[in-house]
Backbone bond lengths (Angstrom), bond angles and torsions (degrees), N, CA, C in turn:
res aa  C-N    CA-C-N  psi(-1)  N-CA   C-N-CA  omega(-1)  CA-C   N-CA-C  phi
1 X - - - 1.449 - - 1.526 109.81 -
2 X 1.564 127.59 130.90 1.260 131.00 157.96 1.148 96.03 -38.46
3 X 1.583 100.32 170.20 1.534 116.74 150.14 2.137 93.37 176.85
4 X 1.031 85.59 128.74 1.828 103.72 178.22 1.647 129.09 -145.67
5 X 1.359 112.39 167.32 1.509 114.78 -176.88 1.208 85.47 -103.32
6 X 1.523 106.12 134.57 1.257 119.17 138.48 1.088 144.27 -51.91
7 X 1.368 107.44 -91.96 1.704 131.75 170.71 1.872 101.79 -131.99
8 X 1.938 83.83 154.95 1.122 91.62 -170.56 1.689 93.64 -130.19
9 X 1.523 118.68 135.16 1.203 125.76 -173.75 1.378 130.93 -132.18
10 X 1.176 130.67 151.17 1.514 101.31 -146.96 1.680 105.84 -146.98
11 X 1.037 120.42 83.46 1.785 133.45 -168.41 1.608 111.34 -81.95
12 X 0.896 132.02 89.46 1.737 126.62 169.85 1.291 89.50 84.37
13 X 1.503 104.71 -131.83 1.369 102.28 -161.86 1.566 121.10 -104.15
14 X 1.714 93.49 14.81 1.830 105.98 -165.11 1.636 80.06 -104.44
15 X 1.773 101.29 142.65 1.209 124.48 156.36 1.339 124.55 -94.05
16 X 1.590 134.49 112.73 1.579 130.20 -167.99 1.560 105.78 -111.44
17 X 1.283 101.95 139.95 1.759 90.18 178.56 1.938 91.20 -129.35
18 X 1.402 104.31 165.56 1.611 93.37 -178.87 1.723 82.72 -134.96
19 X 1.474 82.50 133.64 1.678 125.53 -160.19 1.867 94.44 -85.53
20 X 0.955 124.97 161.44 1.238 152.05 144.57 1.646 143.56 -114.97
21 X 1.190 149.05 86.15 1.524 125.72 -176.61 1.770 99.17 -121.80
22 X 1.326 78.03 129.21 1.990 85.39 150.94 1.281 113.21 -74.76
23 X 1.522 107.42 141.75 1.160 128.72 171.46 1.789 112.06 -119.25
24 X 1.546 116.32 134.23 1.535 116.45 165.19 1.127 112.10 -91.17
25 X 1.750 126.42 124.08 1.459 111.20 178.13 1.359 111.42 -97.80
26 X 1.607 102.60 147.62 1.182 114.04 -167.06 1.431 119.06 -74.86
27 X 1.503 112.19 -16.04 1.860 118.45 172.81 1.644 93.73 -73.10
28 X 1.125 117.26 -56.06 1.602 116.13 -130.17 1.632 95.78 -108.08
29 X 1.078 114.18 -17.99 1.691 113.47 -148.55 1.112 154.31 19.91
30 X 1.907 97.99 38.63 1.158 137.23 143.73 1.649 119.69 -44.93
31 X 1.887 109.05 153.08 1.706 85.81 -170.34 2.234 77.02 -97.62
32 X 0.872 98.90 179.97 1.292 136.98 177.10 1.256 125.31 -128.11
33 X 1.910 133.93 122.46 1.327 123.49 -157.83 2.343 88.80 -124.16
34 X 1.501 89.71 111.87 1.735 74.94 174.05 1.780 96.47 -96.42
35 X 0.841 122.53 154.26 1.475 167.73 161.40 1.393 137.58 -90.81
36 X 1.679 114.03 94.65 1.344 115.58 176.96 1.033 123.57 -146.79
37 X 1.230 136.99 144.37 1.624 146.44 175.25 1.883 104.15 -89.66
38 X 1.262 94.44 111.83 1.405 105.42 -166.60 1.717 116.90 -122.14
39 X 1.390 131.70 122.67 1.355 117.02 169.31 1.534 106.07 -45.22
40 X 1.700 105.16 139.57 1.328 124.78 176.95 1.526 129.60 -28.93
41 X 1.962 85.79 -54.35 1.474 99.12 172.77 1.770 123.25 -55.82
42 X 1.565 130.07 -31.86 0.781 160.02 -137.20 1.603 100.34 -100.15
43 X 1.331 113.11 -34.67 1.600 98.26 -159.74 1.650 114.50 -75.42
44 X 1.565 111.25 -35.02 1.264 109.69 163.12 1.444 120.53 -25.60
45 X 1.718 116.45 -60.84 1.269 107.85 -177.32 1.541 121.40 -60.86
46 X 1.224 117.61 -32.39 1.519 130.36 -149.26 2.037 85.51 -73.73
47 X 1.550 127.62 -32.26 1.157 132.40 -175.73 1.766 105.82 -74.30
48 X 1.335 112.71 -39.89 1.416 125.66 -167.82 1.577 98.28 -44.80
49 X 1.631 101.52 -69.85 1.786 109.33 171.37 1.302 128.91 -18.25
């Protein structure tokens, strides 16, 4: 499965990065792309899943 950073954006003193993962669905086995704007620190986990 891909999985990449997009963009990384940066407001006051919070750092946001917007996440990407492919997903395979399990009905269709189509890929699926979820999408999120995530503190920096944060995206590691959001990939772990």
């Amino acid at each position: 499965m891909a999985k990449k950073t997009v963009a990384t954006l940066q407001t006051g003193s919070k750092k946001f990065t917007k996440v990407i993962k492919v997903k395979k669905s399990p009905k269709t086995g189509a890929y699926i792309f979820e999408e999120r704007m995530l503190s920096a620190d944060k995206a590691k986990e959001f990939f772990k899943k």
